[in-house]
FIVEX-663414 format. One record per residue (C-alpha): x, y, z; residue in one letter; chain; residue number from 1. Coordinates in pm, 1 decimal, decimal comma. Each point is the difference from the previous one (the first is absolute). Layout:
FIVEX-663414
+----------+----------+----------+----+----+-----+
|        X |        Y |        Z | aa | ch |   i |
+----------+----------+----------+----+----+-----+
|        X |        Y |        Z |  a |  A | NUM |
...
+----------+----------+----------+----+----+-----+
//
This chain:
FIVEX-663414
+----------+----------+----------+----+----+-----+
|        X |        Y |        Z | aa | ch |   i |
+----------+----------+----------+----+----+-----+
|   2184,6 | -10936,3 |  -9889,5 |  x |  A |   1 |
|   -370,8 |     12,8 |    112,6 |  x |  A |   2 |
|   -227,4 |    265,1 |   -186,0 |  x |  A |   3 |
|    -79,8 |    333,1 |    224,0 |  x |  A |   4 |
|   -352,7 |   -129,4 |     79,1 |  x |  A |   5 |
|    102,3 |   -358,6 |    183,9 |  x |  A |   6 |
|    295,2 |    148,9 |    137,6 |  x |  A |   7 |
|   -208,3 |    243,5 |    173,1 |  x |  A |   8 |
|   -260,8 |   -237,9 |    137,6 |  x |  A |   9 |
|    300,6 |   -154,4 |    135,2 |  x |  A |  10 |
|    135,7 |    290,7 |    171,7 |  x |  A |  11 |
|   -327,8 |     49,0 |    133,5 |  x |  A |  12 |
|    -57,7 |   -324,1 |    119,4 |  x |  A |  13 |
|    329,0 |     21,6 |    170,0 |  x |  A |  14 |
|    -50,8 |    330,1 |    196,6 |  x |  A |  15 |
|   -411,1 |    -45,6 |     38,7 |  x |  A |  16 |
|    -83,9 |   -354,2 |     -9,1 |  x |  A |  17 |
|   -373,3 |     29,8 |     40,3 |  x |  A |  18 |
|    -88,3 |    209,1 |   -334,7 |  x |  A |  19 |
|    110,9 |   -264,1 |   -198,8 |  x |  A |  20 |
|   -248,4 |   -281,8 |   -130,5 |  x |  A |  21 |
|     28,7 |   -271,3 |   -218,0 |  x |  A |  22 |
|   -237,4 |     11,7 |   -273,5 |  x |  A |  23 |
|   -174,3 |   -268,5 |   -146,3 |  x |  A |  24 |
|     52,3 |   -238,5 |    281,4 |  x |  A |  25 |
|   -278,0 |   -313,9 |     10,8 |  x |  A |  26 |
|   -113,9 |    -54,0 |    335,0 |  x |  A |  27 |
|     55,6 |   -390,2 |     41,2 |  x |  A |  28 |
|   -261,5 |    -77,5 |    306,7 |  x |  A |  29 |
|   -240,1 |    263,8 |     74,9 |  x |  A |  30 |
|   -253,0 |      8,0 |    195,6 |  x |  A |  31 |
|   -252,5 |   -231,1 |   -179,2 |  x |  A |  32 |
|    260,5 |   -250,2 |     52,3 |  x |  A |  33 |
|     17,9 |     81,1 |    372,5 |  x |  A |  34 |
|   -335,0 |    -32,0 |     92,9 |  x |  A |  35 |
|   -114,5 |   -313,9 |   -197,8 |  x |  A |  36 |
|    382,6 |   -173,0 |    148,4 |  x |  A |  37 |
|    -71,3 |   -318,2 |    261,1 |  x |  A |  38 |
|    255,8 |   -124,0 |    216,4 |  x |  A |  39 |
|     83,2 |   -323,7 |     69,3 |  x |  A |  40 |
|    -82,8 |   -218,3 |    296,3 |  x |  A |  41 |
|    283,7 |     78,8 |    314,1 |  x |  A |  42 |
|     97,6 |   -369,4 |    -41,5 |  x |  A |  43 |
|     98,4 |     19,7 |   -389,7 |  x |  A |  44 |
|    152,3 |    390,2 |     86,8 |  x |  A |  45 |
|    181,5 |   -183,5 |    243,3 |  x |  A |  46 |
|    113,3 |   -285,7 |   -231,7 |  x |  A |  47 |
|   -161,2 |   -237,8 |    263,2 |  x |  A |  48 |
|   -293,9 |   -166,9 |   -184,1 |  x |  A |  49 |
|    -14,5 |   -114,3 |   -339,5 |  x |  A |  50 |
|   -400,2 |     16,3 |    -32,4 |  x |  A |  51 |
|    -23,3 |   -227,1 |   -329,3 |  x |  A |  52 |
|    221,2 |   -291,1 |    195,9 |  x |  A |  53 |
|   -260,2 |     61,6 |    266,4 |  x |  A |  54 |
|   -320,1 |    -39,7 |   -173,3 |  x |  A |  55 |
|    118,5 |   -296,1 |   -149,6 |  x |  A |  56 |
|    146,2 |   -198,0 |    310,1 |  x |  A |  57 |
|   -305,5 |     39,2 |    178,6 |  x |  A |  58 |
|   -313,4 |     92,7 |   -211,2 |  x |  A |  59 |
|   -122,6 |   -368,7 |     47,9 |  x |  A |  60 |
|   -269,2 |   -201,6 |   -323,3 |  x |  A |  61 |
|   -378,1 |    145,5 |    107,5 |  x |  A |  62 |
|    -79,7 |   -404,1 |    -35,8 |  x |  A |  63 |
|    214,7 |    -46,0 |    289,2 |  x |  A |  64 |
|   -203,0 |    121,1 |    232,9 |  x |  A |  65 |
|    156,2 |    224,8 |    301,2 |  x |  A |  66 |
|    297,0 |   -244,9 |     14,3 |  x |  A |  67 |
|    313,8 |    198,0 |     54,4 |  x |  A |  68 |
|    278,0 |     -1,8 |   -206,9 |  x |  A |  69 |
|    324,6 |    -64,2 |    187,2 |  x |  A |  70 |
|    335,5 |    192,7 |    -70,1 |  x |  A |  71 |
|    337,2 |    -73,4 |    132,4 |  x |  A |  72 |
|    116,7 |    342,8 |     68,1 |  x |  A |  73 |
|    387,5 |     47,3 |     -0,9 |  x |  A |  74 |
|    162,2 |    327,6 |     97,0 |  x |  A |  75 |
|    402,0 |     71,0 |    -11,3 |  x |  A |  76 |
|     34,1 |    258,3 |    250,3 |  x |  A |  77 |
|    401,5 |    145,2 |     63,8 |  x |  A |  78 |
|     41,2 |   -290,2 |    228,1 |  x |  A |  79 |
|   -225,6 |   -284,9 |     42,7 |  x |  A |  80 |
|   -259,3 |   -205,2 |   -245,2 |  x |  A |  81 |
|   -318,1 |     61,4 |    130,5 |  x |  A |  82 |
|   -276,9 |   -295,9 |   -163,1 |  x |  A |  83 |
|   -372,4 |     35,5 |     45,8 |  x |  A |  84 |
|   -313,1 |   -211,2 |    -87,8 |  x |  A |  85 |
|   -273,6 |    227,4 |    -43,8 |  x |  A |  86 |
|   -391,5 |      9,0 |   -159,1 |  x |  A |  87 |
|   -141,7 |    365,6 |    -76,4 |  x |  A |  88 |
|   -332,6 |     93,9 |    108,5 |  x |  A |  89 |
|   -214,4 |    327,6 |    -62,0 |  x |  A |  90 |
|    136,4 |    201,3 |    278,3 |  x |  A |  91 |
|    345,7 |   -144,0 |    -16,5 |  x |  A |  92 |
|    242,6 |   -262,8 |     -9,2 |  x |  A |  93 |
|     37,9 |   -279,3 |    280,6 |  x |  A |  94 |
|    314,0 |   -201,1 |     66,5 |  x |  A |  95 |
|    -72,7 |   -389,3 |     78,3 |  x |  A |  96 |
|    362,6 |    -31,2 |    127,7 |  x |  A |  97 |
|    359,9 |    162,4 |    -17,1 |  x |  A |  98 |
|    329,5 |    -57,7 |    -26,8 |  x |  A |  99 |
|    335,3 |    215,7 |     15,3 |  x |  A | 100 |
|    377,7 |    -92,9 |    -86,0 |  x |  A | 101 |
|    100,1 |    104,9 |    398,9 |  x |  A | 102 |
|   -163,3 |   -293,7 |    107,3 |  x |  A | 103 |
|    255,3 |   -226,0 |   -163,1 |  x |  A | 104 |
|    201,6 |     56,3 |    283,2 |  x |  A | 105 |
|   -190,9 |   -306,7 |    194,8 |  x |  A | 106 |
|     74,8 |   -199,3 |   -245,5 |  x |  A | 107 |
|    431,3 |     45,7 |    -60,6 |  x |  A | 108 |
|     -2,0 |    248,7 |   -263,4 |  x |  A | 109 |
|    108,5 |    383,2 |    174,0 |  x |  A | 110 |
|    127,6 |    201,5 |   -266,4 |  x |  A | 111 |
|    -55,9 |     35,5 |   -383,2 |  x |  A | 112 |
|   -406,0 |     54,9 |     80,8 |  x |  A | 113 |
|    -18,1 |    191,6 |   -333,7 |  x |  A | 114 |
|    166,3 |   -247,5 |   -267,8 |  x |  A | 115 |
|   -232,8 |   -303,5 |   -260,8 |  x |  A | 116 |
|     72,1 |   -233,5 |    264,6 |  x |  A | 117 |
|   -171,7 |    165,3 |    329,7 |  x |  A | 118 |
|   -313,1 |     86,5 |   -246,9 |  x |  A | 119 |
|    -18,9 |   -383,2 |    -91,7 |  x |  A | 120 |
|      2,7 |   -119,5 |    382,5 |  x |  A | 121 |
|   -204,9 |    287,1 |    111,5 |  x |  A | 122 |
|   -288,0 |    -84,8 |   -245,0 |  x |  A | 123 |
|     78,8 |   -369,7 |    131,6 |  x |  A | 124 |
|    -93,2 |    144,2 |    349,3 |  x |  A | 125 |
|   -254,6 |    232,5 |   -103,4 |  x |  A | 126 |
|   -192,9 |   -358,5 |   -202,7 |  x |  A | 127 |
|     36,1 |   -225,3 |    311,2 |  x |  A | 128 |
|   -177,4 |    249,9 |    216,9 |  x |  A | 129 |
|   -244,7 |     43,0 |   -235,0 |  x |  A | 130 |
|    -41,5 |   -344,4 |    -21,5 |  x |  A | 131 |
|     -9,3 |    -89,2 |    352,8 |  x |  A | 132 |
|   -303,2 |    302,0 |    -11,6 |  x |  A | 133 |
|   -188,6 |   -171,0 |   -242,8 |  x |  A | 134 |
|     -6,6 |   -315,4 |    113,5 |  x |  A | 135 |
|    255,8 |   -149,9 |   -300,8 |  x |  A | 136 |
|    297,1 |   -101,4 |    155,3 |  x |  A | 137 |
|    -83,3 |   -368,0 |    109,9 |  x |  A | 138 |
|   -109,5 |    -16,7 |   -353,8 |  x |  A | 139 |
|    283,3 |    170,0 |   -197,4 |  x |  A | 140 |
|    318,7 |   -105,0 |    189,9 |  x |  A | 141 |
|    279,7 |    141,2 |   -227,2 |  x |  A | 142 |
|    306,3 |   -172,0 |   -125,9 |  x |  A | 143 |
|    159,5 |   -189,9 |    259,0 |  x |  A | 144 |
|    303,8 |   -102,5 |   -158,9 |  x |  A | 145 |
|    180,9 |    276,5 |   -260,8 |  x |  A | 146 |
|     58,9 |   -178,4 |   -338,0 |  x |  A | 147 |
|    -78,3 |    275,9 |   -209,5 |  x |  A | 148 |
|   -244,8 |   -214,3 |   -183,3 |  x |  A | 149 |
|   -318,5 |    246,1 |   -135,5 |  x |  A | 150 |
|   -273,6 |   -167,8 |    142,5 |  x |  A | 151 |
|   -392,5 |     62,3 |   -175,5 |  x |  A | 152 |
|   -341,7 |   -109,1 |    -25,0 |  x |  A | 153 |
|   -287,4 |     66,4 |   -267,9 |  x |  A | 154 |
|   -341,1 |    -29,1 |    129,6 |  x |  A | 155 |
|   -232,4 |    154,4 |   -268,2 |  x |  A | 156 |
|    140,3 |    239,7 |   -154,1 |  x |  A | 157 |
|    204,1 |    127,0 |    218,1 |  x |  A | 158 |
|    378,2 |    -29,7 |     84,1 |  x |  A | 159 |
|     82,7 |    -67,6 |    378,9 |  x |  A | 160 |
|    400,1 |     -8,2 |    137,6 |  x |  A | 161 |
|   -122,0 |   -286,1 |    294,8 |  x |  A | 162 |
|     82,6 |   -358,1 |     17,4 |  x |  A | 163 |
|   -370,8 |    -83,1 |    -20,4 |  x |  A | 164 |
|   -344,3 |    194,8 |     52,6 |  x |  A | 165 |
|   -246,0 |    -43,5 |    256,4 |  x |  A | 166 |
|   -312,0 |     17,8 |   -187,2 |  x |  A | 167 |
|   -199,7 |    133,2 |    296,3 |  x |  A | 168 |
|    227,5 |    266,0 |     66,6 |  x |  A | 169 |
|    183,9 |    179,0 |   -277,7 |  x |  A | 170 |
|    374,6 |    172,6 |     24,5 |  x |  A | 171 |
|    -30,9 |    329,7 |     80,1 |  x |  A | 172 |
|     50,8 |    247,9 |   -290,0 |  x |  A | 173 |
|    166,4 |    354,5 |     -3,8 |  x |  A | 174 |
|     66,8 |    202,7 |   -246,2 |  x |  A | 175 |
|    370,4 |    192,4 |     20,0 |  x |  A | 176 |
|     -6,3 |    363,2 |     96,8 |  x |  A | 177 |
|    334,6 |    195,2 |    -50,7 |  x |  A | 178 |
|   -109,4 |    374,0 |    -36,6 |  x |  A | 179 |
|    182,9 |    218,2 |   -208,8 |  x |  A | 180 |
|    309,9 |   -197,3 |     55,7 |  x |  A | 181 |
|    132,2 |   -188,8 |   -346,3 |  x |  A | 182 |
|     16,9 |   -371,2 |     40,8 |  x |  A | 183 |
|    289,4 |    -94,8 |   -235,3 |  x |  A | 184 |
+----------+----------+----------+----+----+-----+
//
């Protein structure tokens, strides 16, 4: 049994809702908290755009110059593997050259656009034409015959996966841009 003076508030709160209040109730976020609040950028709201991934793929060393620094962009989209090589400026990004999954098609493969395999051979396709843009591809042929032999070169200190390096012209280097996709 409740005592008379709770088991009236009760009744009253049944019949007449709005005379009842609950005392000593702490206000959690008022309206300091309101009007110092930021929101994010539309891109992170949107889960689009991890902004610390971002700085560092293409804030580039200030002893470097204005030389841009190259990303491989790679975006999973419901049906296709779309692969990007692209430089950021001040007012934007700019794509050197593209390549999507669909365009296997040309080349034998029609279906599975989505799976480890169609990325692989789209970022073949997406290298060669950035290659052939450059200038590169007399230079850096490929593999010709498929041993599965891992091919490198050190020149400095630095690790290239090419039979040899041209010491005029150096292989191309891009850094790997997944988003906020896991790469495991």
């Amino acid at each position: 049994l409740l005592p008379v003076s709770s088991s009236l508030l009760l009744l009253s709160a049944i019949y007449n809702p709005k005379e009842v209040t609950m005392p000593f109730v702490k206000v959690q976020k008022s309206k300091a908290y309101f009007s110092r609040y930021q929101v994010k950028f539309r891109r992170r709201r949107e889960g689009r755009t991890d902004y610390r991934q971002r700085k560092r793929l293409c804030t580039q060393s200030k002893n470097k110059y204005q030389t841009p620094k190259y990303r491989l962009v790679v975006r999973f989209t419901n049906t296709q593997v779309i692969c990007q090589i692209a430089y950021s400026l001040i007012d934007g990004d700019r794509i050197l050259c593209q390549a999507n999954s669909n365009e296997l098609a040309r080349y034998g493969c029609a279906v599975g656009l989505k799976n480890y395999a169609a990325a692989y051979c789209t970022g073949l396709l997406v290298a060669r034409r950035l290659l052939q843009k450059v200038g590169l591809d007399e230079v850096y042929e490929g593999n010709t015959e498929v041993d599965g032999e891992v091919v490198s070169t050190e020149v400095g200190k630095k690790k290239y996966f090419v039979d040899e390096v041209d010491e005029d012209k150096r292989p191309f280097r891009a850094l790997l841009d997944v988003g906020c996709r896991t790469t495991s």
